[in-house]
N, C-alpha and C positions, 0 to 999 in steps of 0.2 A: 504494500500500500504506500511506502513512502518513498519508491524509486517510483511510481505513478503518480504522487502527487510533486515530486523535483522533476521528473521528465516533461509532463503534460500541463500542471498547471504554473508553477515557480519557471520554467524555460520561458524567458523574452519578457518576464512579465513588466518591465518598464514599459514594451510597445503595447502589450495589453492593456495597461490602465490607460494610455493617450489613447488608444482607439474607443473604449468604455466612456472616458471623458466627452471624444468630438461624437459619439454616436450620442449621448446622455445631452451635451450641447444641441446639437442639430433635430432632434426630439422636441426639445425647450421650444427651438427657435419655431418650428413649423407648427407645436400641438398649441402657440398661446392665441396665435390668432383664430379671429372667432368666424364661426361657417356663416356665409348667408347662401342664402338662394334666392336666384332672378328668375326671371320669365323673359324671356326675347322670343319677340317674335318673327321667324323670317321668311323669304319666299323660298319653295321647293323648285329646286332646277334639274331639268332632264337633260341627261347626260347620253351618250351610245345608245341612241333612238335607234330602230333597225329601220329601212329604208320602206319596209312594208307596214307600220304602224301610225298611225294619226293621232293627234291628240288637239284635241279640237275643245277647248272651251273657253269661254267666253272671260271669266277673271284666272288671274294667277292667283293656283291654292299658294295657301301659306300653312303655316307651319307653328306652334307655340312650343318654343323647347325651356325647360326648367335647368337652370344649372348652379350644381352647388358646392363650394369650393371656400378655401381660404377670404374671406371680406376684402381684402383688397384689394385683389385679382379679378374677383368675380365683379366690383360695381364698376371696373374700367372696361370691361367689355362691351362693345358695338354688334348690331348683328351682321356687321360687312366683319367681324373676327371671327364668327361660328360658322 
């Protein structure tokens, strides 16, 4: 048991604690900011029509997509970004 715990846990463990640290950091940093969710609304575009198909109507459908993510990411969005 204590040539497994000098082998596997005590080898390196200076680069252990800084990686525990910036992972324990970078946790911090991403879990404080707080979630919203938007609504954008945008228009559906067709794409690789096939040359035998039609689509014929009169308005362009849209579309309401919900997105929800870190607050300050999410209320700088446009829907020319979705």
């Amino acid at each position: 048991m204590g040539d497994f715990l000098r082998h596997h846990v005590f080898n390196n463990l200076g680069l252990k604690l800084i990686s525990l640290a910036l992972a324990v950091g970078l946790w911090l940093a991403v879990a404080r900011d707080p979630v919203a969710e938007v609504a954008v609304e945008v228009a559906i575009e067709f794409h690789n029509i096939p040359q035998n198909l039609e689509i014929s109507s009169e308005n362009i459908p849209r579309a309401q997509i919900r997105l929800r993510g870190p607050e300050r990411i999410v209320r700088r969005l446009q829907p020319a970004d979705v």
